[in-house]
Kinemage of the C-alpha trace (Angstrom):
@kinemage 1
@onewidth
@group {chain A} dominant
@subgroup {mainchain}
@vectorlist {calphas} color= white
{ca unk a 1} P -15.794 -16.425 55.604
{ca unk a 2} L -15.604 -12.544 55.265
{ca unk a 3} L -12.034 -12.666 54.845
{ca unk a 4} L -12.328 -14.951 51.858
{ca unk a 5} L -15.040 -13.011 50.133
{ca unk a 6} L -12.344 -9.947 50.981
{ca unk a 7} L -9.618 -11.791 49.398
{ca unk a 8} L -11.663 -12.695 45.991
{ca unk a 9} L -12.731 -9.247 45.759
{ca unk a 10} L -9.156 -7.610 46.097
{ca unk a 11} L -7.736 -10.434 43.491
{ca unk a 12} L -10.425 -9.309 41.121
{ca unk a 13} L -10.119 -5.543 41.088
{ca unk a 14} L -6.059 -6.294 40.691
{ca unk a 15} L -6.518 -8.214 37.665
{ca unk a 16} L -9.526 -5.466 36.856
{ca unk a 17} L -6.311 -3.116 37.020
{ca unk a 18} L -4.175 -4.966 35.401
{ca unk a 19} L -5.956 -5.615 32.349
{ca unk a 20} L -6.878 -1.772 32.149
{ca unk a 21} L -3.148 -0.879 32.480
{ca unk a 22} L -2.745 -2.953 29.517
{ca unk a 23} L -5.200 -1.604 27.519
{ca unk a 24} L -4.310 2.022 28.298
{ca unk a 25} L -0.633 2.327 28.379
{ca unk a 26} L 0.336 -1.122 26.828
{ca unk a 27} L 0.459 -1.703 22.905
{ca unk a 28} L 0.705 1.589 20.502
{ca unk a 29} L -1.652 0.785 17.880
{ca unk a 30} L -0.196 1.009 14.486
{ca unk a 31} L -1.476 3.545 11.862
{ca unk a 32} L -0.563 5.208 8.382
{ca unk a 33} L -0.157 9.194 7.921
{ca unk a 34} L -2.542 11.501 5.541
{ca unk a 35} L -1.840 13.942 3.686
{ca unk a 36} L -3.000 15.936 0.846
{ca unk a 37} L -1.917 15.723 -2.741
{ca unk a 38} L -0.811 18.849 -2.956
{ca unk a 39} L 1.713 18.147 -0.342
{ca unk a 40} L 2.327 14.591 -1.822
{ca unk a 41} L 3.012 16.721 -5.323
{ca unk a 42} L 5.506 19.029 -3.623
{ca unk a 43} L 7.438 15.695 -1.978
{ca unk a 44} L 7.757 13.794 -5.593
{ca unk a 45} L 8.682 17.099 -7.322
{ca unk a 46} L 11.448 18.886 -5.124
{ca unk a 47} L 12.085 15.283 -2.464
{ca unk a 48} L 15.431 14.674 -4.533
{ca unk a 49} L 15.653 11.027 -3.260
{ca unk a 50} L 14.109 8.180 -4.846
{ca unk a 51} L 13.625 6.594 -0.830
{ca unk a 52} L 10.222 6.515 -1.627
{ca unk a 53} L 7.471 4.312 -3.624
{ca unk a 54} L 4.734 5.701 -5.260
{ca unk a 55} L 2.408 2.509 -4.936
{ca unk a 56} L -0.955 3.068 -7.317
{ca unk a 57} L -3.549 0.575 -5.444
{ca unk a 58} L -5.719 0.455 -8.595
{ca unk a 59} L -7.121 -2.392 -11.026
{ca unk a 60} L -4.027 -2.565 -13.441
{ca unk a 61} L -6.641 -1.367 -16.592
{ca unk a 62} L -6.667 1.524 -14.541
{ca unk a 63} L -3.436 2.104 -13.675
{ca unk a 64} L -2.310 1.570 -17.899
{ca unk a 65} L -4.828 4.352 -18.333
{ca unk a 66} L -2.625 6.625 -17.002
{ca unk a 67} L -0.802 6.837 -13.254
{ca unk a 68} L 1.278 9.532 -11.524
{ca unk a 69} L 5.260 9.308 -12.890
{ca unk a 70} L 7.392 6.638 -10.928
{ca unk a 71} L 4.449 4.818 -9.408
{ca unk a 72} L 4.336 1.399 -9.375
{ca unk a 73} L 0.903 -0.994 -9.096
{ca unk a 74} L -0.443 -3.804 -6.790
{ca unk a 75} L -4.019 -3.368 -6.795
{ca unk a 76} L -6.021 -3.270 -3.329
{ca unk a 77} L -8.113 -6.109 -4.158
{ca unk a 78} L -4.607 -8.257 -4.549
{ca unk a 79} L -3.300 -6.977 -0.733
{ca unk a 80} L -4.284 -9.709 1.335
{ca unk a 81} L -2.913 -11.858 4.309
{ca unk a 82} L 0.659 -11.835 3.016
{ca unk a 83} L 2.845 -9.448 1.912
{ca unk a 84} L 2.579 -7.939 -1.752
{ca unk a 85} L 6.456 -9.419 -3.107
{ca unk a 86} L 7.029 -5.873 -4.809
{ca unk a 87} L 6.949 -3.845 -1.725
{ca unk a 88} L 9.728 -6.358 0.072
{ca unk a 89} L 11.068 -3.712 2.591
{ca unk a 90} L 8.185 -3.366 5.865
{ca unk a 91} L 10.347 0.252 6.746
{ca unk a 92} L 10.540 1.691 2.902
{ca unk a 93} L 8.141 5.405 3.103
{ca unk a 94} L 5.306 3.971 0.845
{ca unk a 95} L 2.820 6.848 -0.778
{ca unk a 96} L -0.459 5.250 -1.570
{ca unk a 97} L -2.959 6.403 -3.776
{ca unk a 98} L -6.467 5.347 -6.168
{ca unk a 99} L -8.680 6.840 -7.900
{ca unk a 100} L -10.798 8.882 -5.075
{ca unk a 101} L -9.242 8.153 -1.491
{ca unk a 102} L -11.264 5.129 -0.615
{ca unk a 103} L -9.185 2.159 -1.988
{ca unk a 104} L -5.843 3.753 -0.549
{ca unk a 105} L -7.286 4.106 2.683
{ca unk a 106} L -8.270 0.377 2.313
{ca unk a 107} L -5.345 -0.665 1.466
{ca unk a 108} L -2.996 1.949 3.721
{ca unk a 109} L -5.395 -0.173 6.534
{ca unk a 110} L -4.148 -3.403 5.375
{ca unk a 111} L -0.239 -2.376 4.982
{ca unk a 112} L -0.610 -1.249 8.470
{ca unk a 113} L -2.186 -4.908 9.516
{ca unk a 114} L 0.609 -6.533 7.560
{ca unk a 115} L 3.827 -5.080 9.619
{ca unk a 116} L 4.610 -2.062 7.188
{ca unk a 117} L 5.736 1.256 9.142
{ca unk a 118} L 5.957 3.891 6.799
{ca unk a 119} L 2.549 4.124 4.989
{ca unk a 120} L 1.249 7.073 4.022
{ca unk a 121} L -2.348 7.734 2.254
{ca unk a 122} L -2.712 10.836 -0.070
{ca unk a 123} L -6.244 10.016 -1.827
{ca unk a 124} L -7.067 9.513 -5.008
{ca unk a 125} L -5.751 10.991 -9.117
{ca unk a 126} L -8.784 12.606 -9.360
{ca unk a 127} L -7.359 15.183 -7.629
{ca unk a 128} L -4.113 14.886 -8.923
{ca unk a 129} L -2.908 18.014 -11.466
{ca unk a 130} L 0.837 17.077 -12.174
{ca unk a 131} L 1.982 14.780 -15.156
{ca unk a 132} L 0.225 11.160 -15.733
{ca unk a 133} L 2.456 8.989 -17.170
{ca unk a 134} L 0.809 6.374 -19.645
């Protein structure tokens, strides 16, 4: 009877182990890169490549208002369970941006849930002091 109870208990704390292996050293969770907009400036202005997008995660009244040169728009709200068709590539560098930060870390979030690899967040055109295209 003791040796049964033994067994149980050595079965349990393996899987116990098991599972925590998992959990600590198994799957990398998948995030997006900040950085600041000054940075994100310098990178548009003196990158040279075009191996970038410049994705503007605004309503699209906003984004007419005025948006940073190059960028392209599929609003936050529109980023759902599938893919957005205009950013086709899951490995294309993606800068993301809004208004204020918030929306472009929503949506950097949900890029990152979707597969992409390459997101990163740089706030919001508030804070932006190069040209604005119209």
């Amino acid at each position: 009877m003791k040796a049964r109870y033994l067994i149980i208990i050595i079965v349990v704390i393996a899987v116990l182990a098991l599972l925590a292996v998992g959990k600590l050293g198994g799957e990398k969770t998948m995030t997006y890169k900040q950085i600041s907009m000054d940075e994100a400036k310098q990178i548009f202005e003196y990158g040279g490549d075009d191996s970038y997008i410049i994705l503007d995660v605004r309503r699209p009244d906003e984004f007419a208002d005025g948006h940073i040169p190059g960028a392209i728009n599929v609003a936050n709200e529109s980023i759902g369970t599938e893919s957005p068709k205009e950013l086709a590539d899951k490995n294309q560098l993606i800068y993301v941006y809004c208004r204020s930060g918030n929306r472009s870390k929503q949506a950097a979030e949900k890029l990152v849930a979707l597969g992409y690899t390459n997101i990163v967040e740089f706030g919001g055109i508030i804070d932006w002091t190069g040209e604005i295209e119209k």
